[in-house]
PyMOL Python script that loads the backbone (N, CA, C, O; Angstrom):
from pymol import cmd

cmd.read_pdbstr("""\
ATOM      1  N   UNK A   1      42.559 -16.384 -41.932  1.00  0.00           N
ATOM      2  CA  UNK A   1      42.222 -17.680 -41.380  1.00  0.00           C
ATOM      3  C   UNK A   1      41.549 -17.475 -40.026  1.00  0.00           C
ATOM      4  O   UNK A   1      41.904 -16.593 -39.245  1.00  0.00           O
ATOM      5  N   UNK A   2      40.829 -18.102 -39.855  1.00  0.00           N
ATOM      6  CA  UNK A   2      40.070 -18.045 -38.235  1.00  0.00           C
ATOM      7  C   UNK A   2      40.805 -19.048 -37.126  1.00  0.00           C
ATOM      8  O   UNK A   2      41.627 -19.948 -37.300  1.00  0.00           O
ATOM      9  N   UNK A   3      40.287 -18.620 -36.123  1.00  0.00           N
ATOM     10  CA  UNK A   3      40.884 -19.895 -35.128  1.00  0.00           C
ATOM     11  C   UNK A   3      40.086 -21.051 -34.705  1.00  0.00           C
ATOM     12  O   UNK A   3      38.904 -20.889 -34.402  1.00  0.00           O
ATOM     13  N   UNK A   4      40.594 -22.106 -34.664  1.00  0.00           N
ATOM     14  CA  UNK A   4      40.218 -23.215 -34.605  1.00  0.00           C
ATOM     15  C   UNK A   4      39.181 -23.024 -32.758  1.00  0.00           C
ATOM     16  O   UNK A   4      39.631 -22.499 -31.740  1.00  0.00           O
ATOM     17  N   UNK A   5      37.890 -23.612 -32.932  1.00  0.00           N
ATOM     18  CA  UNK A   5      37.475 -23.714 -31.864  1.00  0.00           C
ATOM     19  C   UNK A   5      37.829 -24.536 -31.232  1.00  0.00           C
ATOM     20  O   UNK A   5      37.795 -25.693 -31.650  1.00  0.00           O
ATOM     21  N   UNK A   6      38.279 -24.232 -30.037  1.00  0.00           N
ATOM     22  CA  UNK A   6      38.744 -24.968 -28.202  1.00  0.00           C
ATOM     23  C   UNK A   6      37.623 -26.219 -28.374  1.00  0.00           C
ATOM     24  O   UNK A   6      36.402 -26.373 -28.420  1.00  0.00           O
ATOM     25  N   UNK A   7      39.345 -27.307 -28.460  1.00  0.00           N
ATOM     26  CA  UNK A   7      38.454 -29.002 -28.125  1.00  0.00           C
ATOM     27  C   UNK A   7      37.958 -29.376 -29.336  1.00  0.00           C
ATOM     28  O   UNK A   7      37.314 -30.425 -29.329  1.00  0.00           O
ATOM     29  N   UNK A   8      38.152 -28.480 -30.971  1.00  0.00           N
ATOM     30  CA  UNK A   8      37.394 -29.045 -31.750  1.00  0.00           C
ATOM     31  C   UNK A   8      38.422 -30.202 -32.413  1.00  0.00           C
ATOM     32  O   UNK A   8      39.550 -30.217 -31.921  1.00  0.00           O
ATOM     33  N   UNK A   9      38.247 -30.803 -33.076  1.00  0.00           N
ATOM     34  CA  UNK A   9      39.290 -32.380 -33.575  1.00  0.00           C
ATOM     35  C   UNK A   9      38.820 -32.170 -35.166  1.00  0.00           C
ATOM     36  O   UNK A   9      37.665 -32.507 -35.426  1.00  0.00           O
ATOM     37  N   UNK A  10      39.479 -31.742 -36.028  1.00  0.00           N
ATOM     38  CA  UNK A  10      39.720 -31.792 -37.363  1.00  0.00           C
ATOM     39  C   UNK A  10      40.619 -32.608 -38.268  1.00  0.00           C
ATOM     40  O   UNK A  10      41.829 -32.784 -38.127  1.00  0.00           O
ATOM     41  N   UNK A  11      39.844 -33.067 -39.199  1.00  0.00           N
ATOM     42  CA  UNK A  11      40.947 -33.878 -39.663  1.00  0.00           C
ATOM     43  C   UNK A  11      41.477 -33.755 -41.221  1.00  0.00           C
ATOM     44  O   UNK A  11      40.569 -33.642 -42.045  1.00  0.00           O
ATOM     45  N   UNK A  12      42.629 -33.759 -41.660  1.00  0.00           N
ATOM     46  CA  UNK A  12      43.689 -33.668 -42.718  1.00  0.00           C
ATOM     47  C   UNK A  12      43.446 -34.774 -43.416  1.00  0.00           C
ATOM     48  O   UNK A  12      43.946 -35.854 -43.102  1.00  0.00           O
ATOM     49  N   UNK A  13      42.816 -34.647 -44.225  1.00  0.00           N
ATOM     50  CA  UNK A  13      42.809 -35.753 -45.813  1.00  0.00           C
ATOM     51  C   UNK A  13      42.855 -34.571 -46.865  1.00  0.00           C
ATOM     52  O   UNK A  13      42.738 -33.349 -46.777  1.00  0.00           O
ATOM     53  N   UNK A  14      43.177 -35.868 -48.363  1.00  0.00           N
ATOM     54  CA  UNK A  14      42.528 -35.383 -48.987  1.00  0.00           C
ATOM     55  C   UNK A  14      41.282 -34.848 -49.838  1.00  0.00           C
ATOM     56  O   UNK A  14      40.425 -34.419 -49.066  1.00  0.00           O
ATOM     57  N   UNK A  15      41.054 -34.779 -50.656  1.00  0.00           N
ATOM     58  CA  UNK A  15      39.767 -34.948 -51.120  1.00  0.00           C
ATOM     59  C   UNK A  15      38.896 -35.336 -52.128  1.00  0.00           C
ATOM     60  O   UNK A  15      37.890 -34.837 -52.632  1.00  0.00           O
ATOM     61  N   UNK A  16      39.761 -36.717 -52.352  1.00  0.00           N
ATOM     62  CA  UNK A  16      39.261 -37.749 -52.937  1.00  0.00           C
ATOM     63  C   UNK A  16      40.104 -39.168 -51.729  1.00  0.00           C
ATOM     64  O   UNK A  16      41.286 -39.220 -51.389  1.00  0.00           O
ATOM     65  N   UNK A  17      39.133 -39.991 -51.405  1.00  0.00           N
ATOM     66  CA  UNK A  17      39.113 -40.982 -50.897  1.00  0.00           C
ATOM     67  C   UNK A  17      39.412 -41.736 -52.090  1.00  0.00           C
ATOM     68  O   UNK A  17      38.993 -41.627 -53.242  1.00  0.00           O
ATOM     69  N   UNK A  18      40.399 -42.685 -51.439  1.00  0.00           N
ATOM     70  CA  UNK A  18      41.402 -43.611 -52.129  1.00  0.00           C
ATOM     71  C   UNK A  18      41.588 -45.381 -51.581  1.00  0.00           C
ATOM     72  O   UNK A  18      42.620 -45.024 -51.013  1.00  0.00           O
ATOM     73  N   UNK A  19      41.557 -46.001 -51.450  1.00  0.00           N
ATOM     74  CA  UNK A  19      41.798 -47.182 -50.957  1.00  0.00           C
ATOM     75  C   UNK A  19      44.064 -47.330 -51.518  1.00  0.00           C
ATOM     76  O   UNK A  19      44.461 -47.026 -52.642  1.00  0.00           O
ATOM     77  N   UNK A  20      44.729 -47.683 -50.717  1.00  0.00           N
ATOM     78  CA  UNK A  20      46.040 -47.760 -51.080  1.00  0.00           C
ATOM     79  C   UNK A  20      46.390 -48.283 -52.758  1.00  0.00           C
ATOM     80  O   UNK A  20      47.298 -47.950 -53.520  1.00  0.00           O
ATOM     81  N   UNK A  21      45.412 -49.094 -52.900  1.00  0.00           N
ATOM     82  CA  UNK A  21      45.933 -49.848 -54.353  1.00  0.00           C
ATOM     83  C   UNK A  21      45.846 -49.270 -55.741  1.00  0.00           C
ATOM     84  O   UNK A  21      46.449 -49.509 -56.787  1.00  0.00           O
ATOM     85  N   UNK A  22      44.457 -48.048 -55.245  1.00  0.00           N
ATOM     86  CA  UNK A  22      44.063 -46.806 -56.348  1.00  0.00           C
ATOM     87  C   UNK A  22      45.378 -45.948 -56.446  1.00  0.00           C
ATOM     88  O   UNK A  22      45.860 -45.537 -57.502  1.00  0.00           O
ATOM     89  N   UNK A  23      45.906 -45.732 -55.133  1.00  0.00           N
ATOM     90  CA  UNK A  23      47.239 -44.295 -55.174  1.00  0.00           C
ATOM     91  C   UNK A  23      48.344 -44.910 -56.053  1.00  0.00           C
ATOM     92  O   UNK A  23      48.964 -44.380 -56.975  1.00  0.00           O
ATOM     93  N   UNK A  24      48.441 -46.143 -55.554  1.00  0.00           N
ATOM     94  CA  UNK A  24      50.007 -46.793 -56.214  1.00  0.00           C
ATOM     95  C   UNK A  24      49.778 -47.422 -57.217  1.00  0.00           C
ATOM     96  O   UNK A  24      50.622 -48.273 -57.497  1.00  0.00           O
ATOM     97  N   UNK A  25      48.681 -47.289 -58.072  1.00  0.00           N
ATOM     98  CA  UNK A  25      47.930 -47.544 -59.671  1.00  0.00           C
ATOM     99  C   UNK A  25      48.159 -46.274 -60.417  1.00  0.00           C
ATOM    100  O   UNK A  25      48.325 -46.148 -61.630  1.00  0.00           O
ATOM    101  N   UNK A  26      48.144 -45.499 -59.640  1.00  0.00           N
ATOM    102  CA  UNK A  26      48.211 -43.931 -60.206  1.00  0.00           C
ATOM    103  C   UNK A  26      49.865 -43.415 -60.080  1.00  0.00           C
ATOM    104  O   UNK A  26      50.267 -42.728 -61.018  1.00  0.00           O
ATOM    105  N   UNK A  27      50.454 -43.600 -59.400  1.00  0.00           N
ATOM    106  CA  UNK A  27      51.467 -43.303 -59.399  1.00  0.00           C
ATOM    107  C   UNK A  27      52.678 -44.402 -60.266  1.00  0.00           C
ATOM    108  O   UNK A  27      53.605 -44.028 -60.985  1.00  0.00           O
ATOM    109  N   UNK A  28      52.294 -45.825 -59.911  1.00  0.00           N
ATOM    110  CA  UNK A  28      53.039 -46.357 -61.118  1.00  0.00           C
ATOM    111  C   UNK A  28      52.360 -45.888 -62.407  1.00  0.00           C
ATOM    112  O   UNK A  28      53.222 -45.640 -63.251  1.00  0.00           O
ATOM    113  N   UNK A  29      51.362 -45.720 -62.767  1.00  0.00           N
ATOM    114  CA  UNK A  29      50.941 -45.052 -64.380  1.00  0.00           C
ATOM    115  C   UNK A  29      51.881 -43.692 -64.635  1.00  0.00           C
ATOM    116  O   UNK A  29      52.705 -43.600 -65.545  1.00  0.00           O
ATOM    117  N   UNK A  30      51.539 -42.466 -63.466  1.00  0.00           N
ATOM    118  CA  UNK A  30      52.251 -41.332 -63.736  1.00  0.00           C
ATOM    119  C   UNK A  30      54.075 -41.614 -64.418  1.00  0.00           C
ATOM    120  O   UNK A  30      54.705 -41.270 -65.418  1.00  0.00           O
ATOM    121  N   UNK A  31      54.346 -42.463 -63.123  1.00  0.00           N
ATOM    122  CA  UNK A  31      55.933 -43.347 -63.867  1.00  0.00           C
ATOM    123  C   UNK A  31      56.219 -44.344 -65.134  1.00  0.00           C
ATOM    124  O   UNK A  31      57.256 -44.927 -65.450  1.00  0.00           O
ATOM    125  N   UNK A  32      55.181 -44.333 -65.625  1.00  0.00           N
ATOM    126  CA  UNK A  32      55.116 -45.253 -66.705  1.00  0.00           C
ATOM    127  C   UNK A  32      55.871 -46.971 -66.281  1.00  0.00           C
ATOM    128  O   UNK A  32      56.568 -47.779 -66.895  1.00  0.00           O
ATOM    129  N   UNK A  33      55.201 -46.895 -64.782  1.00  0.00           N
ATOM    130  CA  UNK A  33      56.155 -48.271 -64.127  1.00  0.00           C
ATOM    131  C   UNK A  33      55.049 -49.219 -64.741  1.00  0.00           C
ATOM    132  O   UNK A  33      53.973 -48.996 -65.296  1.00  0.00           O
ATOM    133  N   UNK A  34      55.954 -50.712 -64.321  1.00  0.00           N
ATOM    134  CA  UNK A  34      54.649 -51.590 -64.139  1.00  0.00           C
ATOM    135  C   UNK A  34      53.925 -51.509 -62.662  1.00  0.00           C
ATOM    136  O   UNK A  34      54.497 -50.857 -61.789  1.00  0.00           O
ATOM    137  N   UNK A  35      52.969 -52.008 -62.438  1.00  0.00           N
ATOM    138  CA  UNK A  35      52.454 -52.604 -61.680  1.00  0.00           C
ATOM    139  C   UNK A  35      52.811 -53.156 -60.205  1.00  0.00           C
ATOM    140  O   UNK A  35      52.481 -54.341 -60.187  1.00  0.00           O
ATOM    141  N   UNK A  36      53.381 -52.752 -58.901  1.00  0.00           N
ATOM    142  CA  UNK A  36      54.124 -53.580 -58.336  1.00  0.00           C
ATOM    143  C   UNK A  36      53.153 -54.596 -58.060  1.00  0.00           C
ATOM    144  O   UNK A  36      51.992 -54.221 -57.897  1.00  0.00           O
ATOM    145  N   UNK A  37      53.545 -56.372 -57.942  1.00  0.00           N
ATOM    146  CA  UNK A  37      52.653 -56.932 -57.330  1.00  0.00           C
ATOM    147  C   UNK A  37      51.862 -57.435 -56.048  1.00  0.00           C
ATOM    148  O   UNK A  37      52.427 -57.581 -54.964  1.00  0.00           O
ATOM    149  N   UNK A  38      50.791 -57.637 -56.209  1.00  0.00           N
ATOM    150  CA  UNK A  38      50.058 -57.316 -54.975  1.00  0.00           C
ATOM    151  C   UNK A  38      50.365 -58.314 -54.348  1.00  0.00           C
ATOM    152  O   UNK A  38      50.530 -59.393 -54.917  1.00  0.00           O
ATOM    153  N   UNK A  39      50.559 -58.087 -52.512  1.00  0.00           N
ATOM    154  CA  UNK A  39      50.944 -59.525 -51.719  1.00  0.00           C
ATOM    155  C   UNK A  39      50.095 -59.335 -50.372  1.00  0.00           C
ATOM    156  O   UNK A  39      50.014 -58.363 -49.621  1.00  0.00           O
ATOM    157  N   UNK A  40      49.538 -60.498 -50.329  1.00  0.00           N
ATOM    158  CA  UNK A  40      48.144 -60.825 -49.829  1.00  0.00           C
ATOM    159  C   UNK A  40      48.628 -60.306 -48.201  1.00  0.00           C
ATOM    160  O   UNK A  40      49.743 -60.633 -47.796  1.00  0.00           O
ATOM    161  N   UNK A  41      47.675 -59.464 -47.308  1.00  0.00           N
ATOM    162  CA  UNK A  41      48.013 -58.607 -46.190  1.00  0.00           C
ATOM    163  C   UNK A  41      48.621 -59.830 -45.063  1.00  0.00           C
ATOM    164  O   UNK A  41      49.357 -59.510 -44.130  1.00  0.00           O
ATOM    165  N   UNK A  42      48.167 -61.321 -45.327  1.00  0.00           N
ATOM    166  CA  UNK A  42      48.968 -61.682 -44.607  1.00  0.00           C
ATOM    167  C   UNK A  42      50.345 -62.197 -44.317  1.00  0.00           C
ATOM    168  O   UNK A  42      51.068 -62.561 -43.390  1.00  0.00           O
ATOM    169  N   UNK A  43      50.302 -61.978 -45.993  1.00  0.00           N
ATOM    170  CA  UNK A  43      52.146 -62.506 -46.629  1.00  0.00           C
ATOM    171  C   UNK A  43      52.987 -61.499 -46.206  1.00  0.00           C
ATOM    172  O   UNK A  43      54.113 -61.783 -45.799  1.00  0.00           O
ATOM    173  N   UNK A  44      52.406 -59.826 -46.266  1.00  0.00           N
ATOM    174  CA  UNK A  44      53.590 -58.928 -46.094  1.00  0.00           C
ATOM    175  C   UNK A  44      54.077 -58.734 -44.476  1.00  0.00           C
ATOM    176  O   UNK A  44      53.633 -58.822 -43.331  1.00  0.00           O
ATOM    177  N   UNK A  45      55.190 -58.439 -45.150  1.00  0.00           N
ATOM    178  CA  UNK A  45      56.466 -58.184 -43.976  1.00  0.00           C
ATOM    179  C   UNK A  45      56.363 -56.616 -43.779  1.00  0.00           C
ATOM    180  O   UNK A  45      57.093 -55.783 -44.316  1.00  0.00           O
ATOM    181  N   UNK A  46      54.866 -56.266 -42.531  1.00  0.00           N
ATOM    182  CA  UNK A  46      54.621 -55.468 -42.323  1.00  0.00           C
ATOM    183  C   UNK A  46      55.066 -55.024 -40.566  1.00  0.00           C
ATOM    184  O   UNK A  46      54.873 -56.004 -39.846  1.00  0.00           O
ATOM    185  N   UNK A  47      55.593 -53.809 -39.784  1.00  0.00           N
ATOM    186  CA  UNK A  47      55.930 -54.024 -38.428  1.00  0.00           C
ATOM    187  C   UNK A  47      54.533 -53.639 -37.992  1.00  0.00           C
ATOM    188  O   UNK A  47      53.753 -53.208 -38.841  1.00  0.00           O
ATOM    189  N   UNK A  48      54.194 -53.754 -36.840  1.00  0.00           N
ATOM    190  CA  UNK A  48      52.712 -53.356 -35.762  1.00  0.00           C
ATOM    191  C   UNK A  48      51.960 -52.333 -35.945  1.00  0.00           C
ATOM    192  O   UNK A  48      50.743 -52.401 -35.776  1.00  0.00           O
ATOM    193  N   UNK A  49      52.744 -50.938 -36.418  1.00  0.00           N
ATOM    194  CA  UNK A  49      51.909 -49.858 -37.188  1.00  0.00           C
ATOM    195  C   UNK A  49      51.546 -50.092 -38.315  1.00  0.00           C
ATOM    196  O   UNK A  49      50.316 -50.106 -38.355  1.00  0.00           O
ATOM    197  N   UNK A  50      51.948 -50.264 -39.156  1.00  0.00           N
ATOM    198  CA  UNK A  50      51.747 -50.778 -40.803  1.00  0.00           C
ATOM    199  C   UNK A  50      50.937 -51.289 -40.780  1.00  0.00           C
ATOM    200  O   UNK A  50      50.084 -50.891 -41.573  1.00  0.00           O
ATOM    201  N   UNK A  51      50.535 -52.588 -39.857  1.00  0.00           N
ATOM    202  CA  UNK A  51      49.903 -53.604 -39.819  1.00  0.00           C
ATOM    203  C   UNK A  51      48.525 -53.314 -39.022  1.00  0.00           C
ATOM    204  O   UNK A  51      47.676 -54.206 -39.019  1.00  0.00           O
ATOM    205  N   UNK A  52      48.367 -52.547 -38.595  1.00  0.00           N
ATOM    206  CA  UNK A  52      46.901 -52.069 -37.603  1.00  0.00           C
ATOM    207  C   UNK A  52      46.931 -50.609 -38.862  1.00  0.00           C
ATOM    208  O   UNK A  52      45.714 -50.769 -38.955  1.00  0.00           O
ATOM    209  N   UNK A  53      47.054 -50.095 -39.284  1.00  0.00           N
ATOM    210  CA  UNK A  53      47.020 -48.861 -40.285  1.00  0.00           C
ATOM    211  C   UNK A  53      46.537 -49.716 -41.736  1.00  0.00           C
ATOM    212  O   UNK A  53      45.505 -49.184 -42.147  1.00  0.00           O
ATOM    213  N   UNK A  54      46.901 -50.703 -42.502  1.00  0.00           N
ATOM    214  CA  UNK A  54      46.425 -51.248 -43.425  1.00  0.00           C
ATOM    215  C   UNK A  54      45.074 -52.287 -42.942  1.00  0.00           C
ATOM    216  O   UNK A  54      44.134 -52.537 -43.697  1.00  0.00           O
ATOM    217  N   UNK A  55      45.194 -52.779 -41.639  1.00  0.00           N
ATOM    218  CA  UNK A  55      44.200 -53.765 -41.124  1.00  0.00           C
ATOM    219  C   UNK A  55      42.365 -53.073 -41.664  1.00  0.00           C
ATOM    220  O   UNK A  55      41.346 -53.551 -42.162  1.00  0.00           O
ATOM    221  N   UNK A  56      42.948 -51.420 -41.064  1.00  0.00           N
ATOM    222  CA  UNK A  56      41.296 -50.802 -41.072  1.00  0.00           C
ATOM    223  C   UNK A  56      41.210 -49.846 -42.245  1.00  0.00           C
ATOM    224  O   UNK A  56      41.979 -49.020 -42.738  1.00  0.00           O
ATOM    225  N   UNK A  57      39.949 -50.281 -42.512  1.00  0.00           N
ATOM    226  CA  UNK A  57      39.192 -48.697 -43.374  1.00  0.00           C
ATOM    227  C   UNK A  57      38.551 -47.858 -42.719  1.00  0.00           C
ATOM    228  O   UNK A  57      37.398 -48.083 -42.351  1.00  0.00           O
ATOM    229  N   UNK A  58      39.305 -46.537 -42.410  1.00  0.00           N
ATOM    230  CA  UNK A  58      38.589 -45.343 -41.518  1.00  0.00           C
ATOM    231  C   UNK A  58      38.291 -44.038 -42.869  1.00  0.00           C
ATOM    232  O   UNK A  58      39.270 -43.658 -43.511  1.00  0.00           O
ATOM    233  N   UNK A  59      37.256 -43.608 -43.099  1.00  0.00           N
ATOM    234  CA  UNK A  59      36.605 -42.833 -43.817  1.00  0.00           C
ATOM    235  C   UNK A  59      36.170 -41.802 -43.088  1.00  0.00           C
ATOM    236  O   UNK A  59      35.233 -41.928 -42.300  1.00  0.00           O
ATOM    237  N   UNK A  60      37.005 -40.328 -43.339  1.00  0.00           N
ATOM    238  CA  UNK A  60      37.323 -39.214 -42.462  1.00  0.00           C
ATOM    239  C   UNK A  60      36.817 -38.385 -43.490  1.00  0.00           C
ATOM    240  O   UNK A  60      36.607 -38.799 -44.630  1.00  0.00           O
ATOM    241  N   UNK A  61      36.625 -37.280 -43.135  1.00  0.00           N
ATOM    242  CA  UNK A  61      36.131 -35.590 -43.730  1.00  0.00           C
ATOM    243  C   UNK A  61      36.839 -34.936 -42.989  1.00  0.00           C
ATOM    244  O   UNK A  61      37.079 -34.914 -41.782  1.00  0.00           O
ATOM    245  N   UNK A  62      37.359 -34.039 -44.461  1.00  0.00           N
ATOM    246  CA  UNK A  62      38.204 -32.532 -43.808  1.00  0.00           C
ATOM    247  C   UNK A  62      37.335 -31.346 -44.041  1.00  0.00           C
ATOM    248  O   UNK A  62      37.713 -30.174 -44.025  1.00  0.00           O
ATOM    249  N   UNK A  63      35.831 -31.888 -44.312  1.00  0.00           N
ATOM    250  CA  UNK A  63      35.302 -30.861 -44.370  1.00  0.00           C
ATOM    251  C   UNK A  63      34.873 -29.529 -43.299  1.00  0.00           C
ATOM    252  O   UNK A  63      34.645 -28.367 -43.635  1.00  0.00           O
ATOM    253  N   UNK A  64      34.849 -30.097 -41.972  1.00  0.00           N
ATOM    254  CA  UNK A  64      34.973 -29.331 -40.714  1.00  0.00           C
ATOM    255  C   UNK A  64      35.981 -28.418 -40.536  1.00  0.00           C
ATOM    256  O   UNK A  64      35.711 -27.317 -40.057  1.00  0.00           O
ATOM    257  N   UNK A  65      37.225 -28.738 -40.885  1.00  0.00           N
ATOM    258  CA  UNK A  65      38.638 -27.701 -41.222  1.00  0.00           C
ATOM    259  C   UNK A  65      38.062 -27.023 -42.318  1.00  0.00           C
ATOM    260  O   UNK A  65      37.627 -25.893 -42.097  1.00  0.00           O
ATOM    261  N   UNK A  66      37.970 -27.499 -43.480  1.00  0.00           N
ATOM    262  CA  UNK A  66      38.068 -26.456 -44.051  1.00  0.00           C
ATOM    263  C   UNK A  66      36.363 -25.432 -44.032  1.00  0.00           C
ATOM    264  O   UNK A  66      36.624 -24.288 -44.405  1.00  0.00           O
ATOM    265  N   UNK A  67      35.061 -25.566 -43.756  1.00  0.00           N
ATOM    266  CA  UNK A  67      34.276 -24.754 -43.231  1.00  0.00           C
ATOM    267  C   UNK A  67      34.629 -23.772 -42.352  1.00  0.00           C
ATOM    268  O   UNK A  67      34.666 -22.559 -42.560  1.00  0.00           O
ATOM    269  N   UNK A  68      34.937 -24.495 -41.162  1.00  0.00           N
ATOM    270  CA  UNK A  68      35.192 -23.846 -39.662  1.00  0.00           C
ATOM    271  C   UNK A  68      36.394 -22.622 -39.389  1.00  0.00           C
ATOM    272  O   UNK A  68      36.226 -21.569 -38.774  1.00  0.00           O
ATOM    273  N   UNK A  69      37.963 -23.237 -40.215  1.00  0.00           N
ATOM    274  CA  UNK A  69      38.989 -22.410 -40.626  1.00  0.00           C
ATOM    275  C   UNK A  69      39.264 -21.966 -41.829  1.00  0.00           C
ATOM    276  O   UNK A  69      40.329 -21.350 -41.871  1.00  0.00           O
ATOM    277  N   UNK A  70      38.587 -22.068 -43.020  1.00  0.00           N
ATOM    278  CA  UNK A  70      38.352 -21.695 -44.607  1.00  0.00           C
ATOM    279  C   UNK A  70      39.660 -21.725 -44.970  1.00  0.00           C
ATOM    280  O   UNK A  70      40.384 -20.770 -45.252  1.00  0.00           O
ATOM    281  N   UNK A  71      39.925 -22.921 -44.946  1.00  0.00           N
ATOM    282  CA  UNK A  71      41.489 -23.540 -45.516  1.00  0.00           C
ATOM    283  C   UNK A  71      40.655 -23.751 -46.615  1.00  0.00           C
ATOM    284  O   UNK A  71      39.445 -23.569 -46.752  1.00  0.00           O
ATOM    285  N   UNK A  72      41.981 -24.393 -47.787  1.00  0.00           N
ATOM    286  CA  UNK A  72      41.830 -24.847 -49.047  1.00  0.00           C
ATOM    287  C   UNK A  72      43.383 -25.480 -49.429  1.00  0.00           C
ATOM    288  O   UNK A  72      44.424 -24.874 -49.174  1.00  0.00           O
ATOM    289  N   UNK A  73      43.338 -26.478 -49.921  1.00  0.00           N
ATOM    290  CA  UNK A  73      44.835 -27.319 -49.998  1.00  0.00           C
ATOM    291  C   UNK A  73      45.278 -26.874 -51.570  1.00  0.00           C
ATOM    292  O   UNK A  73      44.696 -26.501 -52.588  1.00  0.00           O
ATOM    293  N   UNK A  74      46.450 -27.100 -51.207  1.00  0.00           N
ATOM    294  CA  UNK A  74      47.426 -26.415 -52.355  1.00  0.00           C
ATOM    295  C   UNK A  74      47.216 -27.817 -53.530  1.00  0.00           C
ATOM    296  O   UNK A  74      47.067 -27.551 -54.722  1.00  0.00           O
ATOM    297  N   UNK A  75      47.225 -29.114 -53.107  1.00  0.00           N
ATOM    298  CA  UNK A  75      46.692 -30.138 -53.675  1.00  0.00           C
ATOM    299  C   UNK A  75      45.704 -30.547 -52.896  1.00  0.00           C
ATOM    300  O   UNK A  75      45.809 -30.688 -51.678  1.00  0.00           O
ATOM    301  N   UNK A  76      44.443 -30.810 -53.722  1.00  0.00           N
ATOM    302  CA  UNK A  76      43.053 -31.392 -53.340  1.00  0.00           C
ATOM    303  C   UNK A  76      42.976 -32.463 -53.311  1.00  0.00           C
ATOM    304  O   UNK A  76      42.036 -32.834 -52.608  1.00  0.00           O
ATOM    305  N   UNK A  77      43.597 -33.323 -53.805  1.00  0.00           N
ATOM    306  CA  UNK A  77      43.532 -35.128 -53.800  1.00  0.00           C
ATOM    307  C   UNK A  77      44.763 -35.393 -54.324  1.00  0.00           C
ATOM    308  O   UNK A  77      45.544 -34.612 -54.868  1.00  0.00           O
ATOM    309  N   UNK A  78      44.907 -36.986 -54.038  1.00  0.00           N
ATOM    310  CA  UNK A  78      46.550 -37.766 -54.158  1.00  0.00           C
ATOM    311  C   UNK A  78      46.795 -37.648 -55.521  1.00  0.00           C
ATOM    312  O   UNK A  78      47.915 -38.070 -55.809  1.00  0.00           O
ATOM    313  N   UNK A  79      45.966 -37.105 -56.743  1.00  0.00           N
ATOM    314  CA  UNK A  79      46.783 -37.513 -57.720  1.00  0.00           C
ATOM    315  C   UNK A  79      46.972 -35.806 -58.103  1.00  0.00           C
ATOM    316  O   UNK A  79      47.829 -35.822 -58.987  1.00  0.00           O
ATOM    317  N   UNK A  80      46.640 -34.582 -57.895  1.00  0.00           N
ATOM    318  CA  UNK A  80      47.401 -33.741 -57.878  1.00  0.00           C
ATOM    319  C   UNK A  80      48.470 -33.393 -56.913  1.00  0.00           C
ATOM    320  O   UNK A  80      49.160 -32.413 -57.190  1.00  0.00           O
ATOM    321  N   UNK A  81      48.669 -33.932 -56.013  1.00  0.00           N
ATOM    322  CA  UNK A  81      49.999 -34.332 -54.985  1.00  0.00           C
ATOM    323  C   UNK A  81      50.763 -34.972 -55.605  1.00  0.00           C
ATOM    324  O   UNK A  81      51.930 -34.579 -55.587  1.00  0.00           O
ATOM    325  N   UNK A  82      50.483 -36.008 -56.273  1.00  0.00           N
ATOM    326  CA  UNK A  82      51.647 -36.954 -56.790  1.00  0.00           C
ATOM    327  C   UNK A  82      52.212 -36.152 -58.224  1.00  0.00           C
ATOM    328  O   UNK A  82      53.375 -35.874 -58.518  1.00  0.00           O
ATOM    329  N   UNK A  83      51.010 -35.905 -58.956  1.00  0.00           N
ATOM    330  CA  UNK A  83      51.248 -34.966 -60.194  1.00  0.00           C
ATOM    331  C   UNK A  83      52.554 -34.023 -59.711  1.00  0.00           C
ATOM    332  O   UNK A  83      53.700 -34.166 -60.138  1.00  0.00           O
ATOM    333  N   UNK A  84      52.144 -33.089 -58.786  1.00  0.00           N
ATOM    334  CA  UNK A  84      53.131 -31.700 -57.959  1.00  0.00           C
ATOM    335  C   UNK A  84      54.599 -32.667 -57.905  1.00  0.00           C
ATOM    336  O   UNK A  84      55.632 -32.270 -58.444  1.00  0.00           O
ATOM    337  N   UNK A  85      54.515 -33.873 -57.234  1.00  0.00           N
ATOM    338  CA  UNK A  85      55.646 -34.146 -56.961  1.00  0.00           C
ATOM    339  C   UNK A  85      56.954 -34.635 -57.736  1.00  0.00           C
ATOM    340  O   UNK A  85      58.148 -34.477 -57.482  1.00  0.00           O
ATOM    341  N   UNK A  86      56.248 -35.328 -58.836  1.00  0.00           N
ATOM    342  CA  UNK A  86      56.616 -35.855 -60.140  1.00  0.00           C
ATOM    343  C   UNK A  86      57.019 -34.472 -60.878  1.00  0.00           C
ATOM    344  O   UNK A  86      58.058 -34.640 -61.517  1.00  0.00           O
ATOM    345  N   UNK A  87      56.642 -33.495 -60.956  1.00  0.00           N
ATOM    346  CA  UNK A  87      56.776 -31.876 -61.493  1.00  0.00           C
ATOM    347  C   UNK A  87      58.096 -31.523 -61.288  1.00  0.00           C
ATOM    348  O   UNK A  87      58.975 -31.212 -62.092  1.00  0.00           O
ATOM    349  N   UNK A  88      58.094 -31.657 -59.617  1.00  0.00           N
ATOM    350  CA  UNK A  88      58.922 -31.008 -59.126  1.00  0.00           C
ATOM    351  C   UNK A  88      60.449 -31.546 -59.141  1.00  0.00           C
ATOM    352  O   UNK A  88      61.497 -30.909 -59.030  1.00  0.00           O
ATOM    353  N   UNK A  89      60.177 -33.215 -59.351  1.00  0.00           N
ATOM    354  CA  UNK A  89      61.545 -33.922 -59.259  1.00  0.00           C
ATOM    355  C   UNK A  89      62.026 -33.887 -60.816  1.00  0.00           C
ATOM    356  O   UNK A  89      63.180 -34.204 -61.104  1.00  0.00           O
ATOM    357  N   UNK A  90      61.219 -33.543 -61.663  1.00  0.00           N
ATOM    358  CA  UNK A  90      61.992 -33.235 -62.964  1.00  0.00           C
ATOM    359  C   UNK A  90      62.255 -34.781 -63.795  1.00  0.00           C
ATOM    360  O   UNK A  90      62.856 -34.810 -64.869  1.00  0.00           O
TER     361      UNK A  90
END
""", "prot")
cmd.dss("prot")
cmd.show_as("cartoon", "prot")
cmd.util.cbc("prot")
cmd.orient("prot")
């Protein structure tokens, strides 16, 4: 692994961009759940982080980490993460 250059700001995603409602579509399917239903952002009983964290869409690249330090993730996107996790809980 190399070292990260002094002052550089990298960022940790995965690598497939998701909007929240795609992950928890995929993960109730993996569970064979239903659906939880959707409640409109101003109905939920969200506290001040939740609520400024769901407010915005920020669209990040981890491609600078992984060029710069030639990382590679053990899972590449949320649905082999969720896959791994579902694996692992048996």
């Amino acid at each position: 692994m190399m070292a990260p250059k002094a002052g550089a700001i990298y960022n940790l995603c995965d690598d497939h961009p998701a909007p929240p409602e795609d992950v928890i579509a995929y993960a109730a399917a993996l569970l064979d759940a239903p659906l939880p239903p959707a409640i409109a952002f101003e109905q939920a009983d969200l506290g001040p982080m939740a609520a400024s964290f769901y407010s915005e869409n920020k669209r990040v690249s981890n491609a600078r980490i992984k060029q710069e330090l030639g990382l590679t993730w053990a899972y590449p996107d949320y649905k082999a993460g969720l896959a791994a996790i579902l694996a692992q809980e048996g």
